[in-house]
N, C-alpha and C positions, 0 to 999 in steps of 0.2 A: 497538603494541597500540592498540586502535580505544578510544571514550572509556572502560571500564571499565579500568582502571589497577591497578599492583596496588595503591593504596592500599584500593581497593574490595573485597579479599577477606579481608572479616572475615565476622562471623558471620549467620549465615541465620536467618530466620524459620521456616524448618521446622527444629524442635530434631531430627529424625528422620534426618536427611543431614547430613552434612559436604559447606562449601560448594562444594569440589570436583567434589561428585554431585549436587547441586540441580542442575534445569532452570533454576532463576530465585534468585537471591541477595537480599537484602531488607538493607539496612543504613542503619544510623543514620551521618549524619556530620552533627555540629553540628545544625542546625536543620533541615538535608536528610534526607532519607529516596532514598536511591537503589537502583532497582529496575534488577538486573543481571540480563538475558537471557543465560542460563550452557551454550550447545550450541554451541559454537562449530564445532566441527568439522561440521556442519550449515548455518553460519551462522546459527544460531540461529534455526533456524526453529521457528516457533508449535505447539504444541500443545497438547490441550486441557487438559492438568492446568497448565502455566502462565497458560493464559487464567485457572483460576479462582485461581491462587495469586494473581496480580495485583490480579483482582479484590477479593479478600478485601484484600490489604496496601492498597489505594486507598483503601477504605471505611474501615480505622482512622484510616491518613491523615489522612485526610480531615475523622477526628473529636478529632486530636491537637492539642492548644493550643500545643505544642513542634515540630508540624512546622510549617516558616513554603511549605516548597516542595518539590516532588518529581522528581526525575529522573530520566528513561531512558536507559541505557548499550546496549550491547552487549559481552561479553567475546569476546577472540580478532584477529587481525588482519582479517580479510575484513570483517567490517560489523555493521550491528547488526541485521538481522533480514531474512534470504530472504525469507521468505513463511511461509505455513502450513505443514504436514507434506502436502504434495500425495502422497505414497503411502500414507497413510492414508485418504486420501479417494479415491485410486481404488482400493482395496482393498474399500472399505465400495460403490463404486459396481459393481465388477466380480462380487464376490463374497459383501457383505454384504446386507444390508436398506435400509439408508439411514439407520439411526435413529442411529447414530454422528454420521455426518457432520453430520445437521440438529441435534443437541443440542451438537454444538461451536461450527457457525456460530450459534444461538441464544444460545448464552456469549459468542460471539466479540461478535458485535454487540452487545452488552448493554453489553460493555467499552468496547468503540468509543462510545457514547453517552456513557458516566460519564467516560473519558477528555475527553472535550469540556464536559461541563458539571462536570468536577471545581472546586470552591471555591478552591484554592490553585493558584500558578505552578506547570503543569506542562512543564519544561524535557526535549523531547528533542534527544540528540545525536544526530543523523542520518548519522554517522560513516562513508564505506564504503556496501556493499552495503544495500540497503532496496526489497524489492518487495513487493507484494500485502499480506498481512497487517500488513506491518512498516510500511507508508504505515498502514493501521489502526491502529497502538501510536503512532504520532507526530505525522503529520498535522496529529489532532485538537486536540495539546496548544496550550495557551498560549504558550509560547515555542520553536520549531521552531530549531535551529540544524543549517546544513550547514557541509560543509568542502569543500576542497579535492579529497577523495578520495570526499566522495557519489555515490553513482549510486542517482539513483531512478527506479521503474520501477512499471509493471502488467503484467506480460507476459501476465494471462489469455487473450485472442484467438487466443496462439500455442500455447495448450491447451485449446481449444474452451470455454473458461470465458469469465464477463463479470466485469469489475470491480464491485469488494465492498469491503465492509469502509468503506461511508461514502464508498467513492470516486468515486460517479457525484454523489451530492452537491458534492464539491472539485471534479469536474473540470467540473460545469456550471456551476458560477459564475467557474472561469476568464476571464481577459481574452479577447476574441472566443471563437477557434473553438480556442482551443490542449488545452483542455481533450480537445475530441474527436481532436484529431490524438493526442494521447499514448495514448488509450483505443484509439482501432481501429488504431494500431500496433504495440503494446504497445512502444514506444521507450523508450528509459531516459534522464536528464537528469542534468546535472552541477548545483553548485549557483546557479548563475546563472538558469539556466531551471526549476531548482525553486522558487526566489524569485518569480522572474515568472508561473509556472503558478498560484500560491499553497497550495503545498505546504510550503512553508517560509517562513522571516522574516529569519533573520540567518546572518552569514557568519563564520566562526573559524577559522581556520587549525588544523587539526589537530592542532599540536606546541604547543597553548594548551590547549586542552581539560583537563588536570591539573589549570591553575593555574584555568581558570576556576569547574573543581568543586571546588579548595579555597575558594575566594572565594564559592559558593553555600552552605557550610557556617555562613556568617558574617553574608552580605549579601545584599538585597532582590537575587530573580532580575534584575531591569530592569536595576538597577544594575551587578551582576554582569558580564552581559553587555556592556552597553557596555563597560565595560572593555577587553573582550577582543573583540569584532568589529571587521570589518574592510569596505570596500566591499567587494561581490563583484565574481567576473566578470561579466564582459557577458553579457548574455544572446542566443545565437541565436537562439532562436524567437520574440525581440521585432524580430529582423532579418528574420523571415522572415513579420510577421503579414501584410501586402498578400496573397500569395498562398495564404496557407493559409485566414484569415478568406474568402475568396473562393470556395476549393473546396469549404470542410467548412459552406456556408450550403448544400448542395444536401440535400434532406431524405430522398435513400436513397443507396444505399450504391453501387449501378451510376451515381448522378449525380454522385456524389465522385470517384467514378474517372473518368468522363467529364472533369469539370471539371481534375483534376489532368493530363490528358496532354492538356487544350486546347491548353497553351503548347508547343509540341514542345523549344523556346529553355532551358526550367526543367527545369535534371537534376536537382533535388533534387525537384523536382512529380515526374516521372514514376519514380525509385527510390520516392518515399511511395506510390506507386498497386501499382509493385511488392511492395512492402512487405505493403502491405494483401492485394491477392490469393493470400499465401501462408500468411495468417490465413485458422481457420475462419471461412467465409462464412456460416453460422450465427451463430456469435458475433459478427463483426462489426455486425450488422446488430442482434440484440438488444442491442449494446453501444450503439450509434447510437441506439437509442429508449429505451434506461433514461437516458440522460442528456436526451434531450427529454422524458420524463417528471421525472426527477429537478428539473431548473430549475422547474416547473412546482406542485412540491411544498411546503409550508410549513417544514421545516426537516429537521434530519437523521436524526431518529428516522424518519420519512415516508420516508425515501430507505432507511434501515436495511429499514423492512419491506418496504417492495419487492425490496430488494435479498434478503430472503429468499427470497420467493415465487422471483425468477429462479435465485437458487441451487441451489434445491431442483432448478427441472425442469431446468434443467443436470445436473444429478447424471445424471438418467437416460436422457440425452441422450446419441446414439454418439457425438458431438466430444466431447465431457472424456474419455471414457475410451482413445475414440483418440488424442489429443492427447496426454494422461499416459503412456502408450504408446508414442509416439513421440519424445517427447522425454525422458522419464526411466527409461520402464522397458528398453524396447528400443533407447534414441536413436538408429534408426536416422533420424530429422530427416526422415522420409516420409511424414505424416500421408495416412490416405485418408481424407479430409471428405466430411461426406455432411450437403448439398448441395455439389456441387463446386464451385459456382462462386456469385457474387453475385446473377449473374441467376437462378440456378434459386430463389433464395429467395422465398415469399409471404408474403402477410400475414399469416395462419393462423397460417402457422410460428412467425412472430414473435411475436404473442400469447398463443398458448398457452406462451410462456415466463413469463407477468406473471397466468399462472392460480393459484388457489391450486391447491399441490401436493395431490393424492389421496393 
């Protein structure tokens, strides 16, 4: 079982559901307040009434003299949080208006902000599975712990989406260029390289996790953790900064790929370049300037609202919905991108994604 244990199923903040059927669990232990992501068989993926359940249990939180810290779990074995409800959002793209999708992402990011500037130790366990929205639930917090069995990820490129949810924020302050290599691959990281991207903090071995959230029940998150961390693994992509800082300084997206298959000698250069070319070449390219824009920004709320505005014209954009289509609704894994390729992309294109949405 991933960090939510069963001592965690007790009773819920919604007196209306047994915690069984809750989306999101809400519990007191000791001094902690832990917030259990309850869809497992989804992997708990995001939606919007747990955005605002969240919301709401942070903001009392927040004002409670008895809670000293707060914790994000995951229930279930896979991990603690997919991503968003991505067939909600191409449903609302393909079929709806749009006014769904943009009042969830407008919740979503609100969370994403209060999570970062919440007052008290926000400890998540990064346990397992965590992409897209789930990097948004955790990320942000005060004390990030990975394990052994983390896999974190952005996979939006590989459904014609950009990275959200605060993430073009994290990934432009990145050490060099690593930030952009995980954004226009959508590659997933173990916790070694989620350390070093700085998406995470500290290292716990997965079959600690119980003991370490008895031990937050009682004592100062800092202390807590020490405890129970461990050095991590090494990090690859601090093995691999020389030639990646070296490709992803090229400031488009046909120059990265240029640069990546310079070395003919570097198979991992030339699978990255591969990689990238099987990503929408729309999204890569608006993924490449919201993060030169995002570095550029005063802090995360600034990166938040951009990252609106780009989500918005992605909504109605043919990549997301082809993308969504291709890899969840149909998987037939055949996306047809439209532009097909990096070079057909222009300038145009690209900033009419950073327009306010009509």
């Amino acid at each position: 079982m991933t960090a939510a244990g069963p001592a965690s199923a007790s009773a819920s903040a919604e007196p209306s559901s047994s915690a069984s059927e809750a989306e999101v669990v809400f519990t007191r232990r000791g001094q902690l307040g832990e917030i259990a992501l309850n869809r497992p068989r989804a992997i708990n993926a995001l939606t919007h009434g747990m955005v605002t359940l969240i919301r709401k249990q942070l903001d009392e939180w927040a004002a409670a003299p008895d809670v000293a810290s707060v914790v994000l779990v995951g229930r279930g074995e896979r991990g603690l949080c997919a991503g968003g409800d991505i067939v909600s959002l191409y449903n609302d793209a393909t079929t709806g208006d749009g006014r769904a999708s943009l009042s969830f992402w407008a919740d979503e990011y609100a969370l994403n902000a209060a999570i970062a500037r919440f007052p008290k130790p926000y400890v998540a366990l990064m346990d397992g599975i965590v992409l897209g929205g789930g990097i948004g639930l955790s990320a942000h917090g005060s004390h990030r712990i990975v394990t052994e069995r983390s896999k974190l990820g952005l996979p939006e490129t590989g459904i014609g989406f950009i990275p959200d949810v605060g993430a073009t924020w994290l990934l432009s302050h990145a050490p060099g260029r690593l930030g952009t290599h995980l954004a226009l691959t959508a590659g997933t990281v173990g916790a070694g390289d989620a350390i070093e991207v700085g998406l995470a903090d500290s290292y716990v071995p997965s079959e600690r996790l119980p003991d370490l959230l008895v031990a937050l029940e009682e004592t100062d998150a800092d202390a807590a953790i020490a405890l129970f961390s461990m050095s991590p693994p090494d990090s690859e992509l601090a093995a691999e900064r020389g030639w990646i800082d070296a490709a992803y300084a090229a400031d488009t997206v046909p120059g990265i790929l240029a640069e990546l298959r310079a070395d003919s000698a570097n198979e991992k250069a030339l699978s990255t370049a591969s990689t990238i070319e099987r990503k929408s070449p729309i999204a890569v390219a608006v993924s490449l300037e919201s993060l030169a824009r995002a570095a550029a920004l005063p802090d995360l709320e600034s990166a938040l609202e951009q990252e609106f505005r780009v989500s918005a014209n992605a909504l109605t954009s043919h990549d997301f919905a082809e993308g969504v289509r291709a890899q969840v609704i149909d998987k037939d894994r055949n996306p047809q991108w439209e532009p097909r390729s990096a070079s057909e992309v222009d300038r145009a294109q690209i900033d009419a994604y950073f327009a306010a949405a009509t």
